[in-house]
N, C-alpha and C positions, 0 to 999 in steps of 0.2 A: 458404702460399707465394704471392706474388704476384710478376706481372712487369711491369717499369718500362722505361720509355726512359730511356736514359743515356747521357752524355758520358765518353768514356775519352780520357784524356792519357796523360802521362807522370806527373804528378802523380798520376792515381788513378782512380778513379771516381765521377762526379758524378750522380746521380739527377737526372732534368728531374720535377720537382715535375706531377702532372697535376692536370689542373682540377677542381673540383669537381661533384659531378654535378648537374643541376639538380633543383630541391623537388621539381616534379611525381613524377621517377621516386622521388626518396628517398621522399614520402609515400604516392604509390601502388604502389609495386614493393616497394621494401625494407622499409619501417617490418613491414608487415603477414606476409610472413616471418618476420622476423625475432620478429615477438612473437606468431607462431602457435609458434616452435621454443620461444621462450621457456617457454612456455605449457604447449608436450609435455615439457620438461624438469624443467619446476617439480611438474608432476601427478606424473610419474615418481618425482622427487626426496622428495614428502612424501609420495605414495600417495595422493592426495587423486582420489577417483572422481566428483568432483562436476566438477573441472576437466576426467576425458577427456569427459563429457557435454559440457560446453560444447563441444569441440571437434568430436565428433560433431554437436553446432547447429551449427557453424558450415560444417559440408559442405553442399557444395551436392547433396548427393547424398540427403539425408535433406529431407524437405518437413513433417515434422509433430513435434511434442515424442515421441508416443507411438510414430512409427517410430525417432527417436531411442534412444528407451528401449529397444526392441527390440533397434536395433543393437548398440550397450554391450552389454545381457545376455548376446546368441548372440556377441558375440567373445569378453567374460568368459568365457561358458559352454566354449568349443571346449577340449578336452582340451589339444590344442599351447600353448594360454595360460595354462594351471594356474598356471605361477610367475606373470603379471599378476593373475592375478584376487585370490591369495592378497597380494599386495601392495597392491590398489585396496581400501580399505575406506573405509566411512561412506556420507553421500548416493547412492540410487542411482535416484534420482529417481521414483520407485513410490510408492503410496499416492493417498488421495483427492486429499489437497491438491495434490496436483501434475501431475494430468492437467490438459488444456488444456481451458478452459470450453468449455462447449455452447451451440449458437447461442441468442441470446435471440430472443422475438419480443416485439413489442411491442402490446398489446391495447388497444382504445380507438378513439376516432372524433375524424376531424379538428378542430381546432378551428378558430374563423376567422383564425389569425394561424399557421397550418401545423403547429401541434404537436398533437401526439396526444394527448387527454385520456381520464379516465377519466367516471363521471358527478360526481363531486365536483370535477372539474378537475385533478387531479395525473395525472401521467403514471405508466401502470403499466408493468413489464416483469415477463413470465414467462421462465425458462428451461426448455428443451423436454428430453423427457426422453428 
């Protein structure tokens, strides 16, 4: 339901047409609602578990992939959510390939043009373990 300004006569009632909103608010205000519900509706809809994760990234209350992952599980996991979890199946973003890399560090000694060589001249990186 929405509510409009309007002309009443005797003829009838006339809607006063309102203006449109301006982009800013529809880009930054609406759009992004709107296609976060989309988003919760669509995951819901096919049971697709890969989509609540994205939506747990996209909280601003989660800072890393692997608290993400936590989050998802311990709500899956809570007894009260039995009927979700039993409906979320596939991707549940676990396994090697999908933790977040580990800091690289880069080994080697300046060269004269700022880059980091190795003794051969290519640049090495390690990742730390």
């Amino acid at each position: 339901m929405a509510e409009f300004r309007a002309l009443i006569d005797a003829a009838g009632v006339h809607p006063i047409k309102p203006k449109p909103l301006p982009r800013k608010i529809v880009f930054e205000q609406l759009l992004p609602f709107w296609l976060d519900m989309e988003r919760t509706l669509e995951a819901y809809r096919t049971g697709d578990r890969a989509m609540l994760l994205w939506n747990v990234l996209q909280s601003h209350q989660t800072r890393t992939y692997e608290q993400a992952i936590e989050v998802l599980q311990a709500i899956l996991a809570d007894p009260e959510h039995a009927d979700l979890a039993a409906r979320y199946t596939g991707f549940d973003g676990t396994g090697d390939r999908w933790h977040s890399p580990r800091p690289a560090q880069v080994v080697g000694s300046m060269s004269a043009s700022g880059g980091i060589l190795q003794d051969d001249n290519r640049p090495r990186i390690t990742v730390s373990e």
